[in-house]
LUMDREN-776254 format. One line per 3 residues: their letters; for each residue x, y, z of C-alpha. Coordinates in Angstrom, 2 decimals, always signed. Layout:
<pagus>
a> X:Y:Z ~ ...
</pagus>
This chain:
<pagus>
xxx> -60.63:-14.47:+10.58 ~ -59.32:-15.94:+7.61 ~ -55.69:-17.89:+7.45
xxx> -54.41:-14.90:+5.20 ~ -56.02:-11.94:+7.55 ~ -54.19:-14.15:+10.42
xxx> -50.83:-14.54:+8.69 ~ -50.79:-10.59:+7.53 ~ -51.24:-9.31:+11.25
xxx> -48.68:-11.59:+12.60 ~ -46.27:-10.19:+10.10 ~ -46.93:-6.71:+10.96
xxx> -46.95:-7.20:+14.31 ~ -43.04:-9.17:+13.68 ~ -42.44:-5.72:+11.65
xxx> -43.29:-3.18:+14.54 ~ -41.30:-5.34:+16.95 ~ -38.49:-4.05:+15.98
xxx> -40.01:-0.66:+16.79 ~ -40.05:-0.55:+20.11 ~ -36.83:+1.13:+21.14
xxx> -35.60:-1.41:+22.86 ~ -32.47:-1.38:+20.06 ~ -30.36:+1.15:+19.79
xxx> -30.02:+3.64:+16.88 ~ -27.20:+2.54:+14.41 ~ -24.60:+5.44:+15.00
xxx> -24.77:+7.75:+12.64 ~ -22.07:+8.63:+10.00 ~ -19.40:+10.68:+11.55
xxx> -19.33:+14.12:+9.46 ~ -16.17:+14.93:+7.51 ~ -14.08:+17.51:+10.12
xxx> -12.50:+20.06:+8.04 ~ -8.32:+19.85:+8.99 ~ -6.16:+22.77:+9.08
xxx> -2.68:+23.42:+8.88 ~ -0.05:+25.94:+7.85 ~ +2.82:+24.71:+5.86
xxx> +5.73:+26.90:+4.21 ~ +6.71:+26.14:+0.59 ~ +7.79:+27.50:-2.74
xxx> +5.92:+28.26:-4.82 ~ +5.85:+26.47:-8.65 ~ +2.91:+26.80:-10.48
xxx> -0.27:+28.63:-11.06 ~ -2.98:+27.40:-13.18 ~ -5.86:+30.51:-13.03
xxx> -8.27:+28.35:-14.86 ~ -8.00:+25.56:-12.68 ~ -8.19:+27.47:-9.74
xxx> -5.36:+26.07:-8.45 ~ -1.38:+27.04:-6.79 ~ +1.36:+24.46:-6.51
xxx> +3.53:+24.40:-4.22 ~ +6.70:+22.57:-3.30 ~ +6.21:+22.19:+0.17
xxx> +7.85:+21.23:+3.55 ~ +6.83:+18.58:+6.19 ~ +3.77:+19.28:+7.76
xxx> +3.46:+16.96:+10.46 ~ +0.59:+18.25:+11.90 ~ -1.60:+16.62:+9.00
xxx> +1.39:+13.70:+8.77 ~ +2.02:+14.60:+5.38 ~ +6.12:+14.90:+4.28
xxx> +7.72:+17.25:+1.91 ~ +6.50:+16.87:-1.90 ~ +4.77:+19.19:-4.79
xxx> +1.40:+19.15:-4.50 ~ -1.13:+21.21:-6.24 ~ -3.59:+22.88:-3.75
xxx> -7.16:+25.02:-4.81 ~ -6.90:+28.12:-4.27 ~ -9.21:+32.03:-4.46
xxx> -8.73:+33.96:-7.30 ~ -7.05:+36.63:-4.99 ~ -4.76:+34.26:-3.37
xxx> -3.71:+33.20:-7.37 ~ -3.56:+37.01:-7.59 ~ -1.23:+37.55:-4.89
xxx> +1.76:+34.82:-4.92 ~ +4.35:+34.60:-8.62 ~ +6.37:+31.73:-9.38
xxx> +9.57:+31.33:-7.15 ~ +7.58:+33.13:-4.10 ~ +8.55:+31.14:-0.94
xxx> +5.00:+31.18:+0.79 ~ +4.00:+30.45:+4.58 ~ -0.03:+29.34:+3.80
xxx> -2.91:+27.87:+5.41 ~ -4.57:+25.24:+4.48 ~ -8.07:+23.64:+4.81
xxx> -8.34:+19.83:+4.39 ~ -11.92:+18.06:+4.28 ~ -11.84:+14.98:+2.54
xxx> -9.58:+14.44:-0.15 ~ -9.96:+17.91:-0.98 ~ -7.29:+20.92:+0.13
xxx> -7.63:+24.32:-0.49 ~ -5.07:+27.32:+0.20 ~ -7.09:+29.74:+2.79
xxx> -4.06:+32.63:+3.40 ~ -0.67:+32.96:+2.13 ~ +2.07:+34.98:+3.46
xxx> +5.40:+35.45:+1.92 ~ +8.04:+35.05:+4.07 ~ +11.41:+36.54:+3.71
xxx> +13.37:+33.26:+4.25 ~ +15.49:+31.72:+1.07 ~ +16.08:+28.48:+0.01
</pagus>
């Protein structure tokens, strides 16, 4: 066998080595777990084209997030159904960076 038939085994045998199972698996990526939460704001703008509601909302420490204006995406029937000044109880679904509006109640309760 020549010195270059010899040196080419050896290095696949090295490469299958690793093979054998007797390593384990990186751990795969952990998939981003949609959040939810419900939150109760007022709502301050709606943008149809964008898709989107803001609100000016209260703590929601279930997500550890504190009161602010935030601009959330939203259905066209849940743009549909809230006006400017509404004070809104709403659901929300976080995955990522992204958070989108999923219900919206208005609630009686003034501010």
């Amino acid at each position: 066998m020549s010195t270059r038939r010899v040196l080419l085994a050896a290095a696949v045998v090295a490469g299958l080595s690793g093979c054998t199972g007797s390593e384990p698996d990186p751990a795969p990526a952990e998939a981003a777990v949609p959040t939810t939460a419900t939150g109760v704001g007022t709502v301050v703008g709606i943008d149809p084209p964008n898709g989107t509601v803001t609100l000016q909302h209260g703590p929601m420490p279930e997500i550890g997030w504190p009161a602010m204006r935030m601009a959330f995406k939203a259905s066209p029937q849940i743009i549909a159904a809230v006006k400017n000044g509404d004070r809104v109880e709403f659901d929300l679904k976080l995955e990522g960076l992204s958070s989108e509006i999923t219900a919206v109640r208005r609630t009686l309760e003034a501010r």
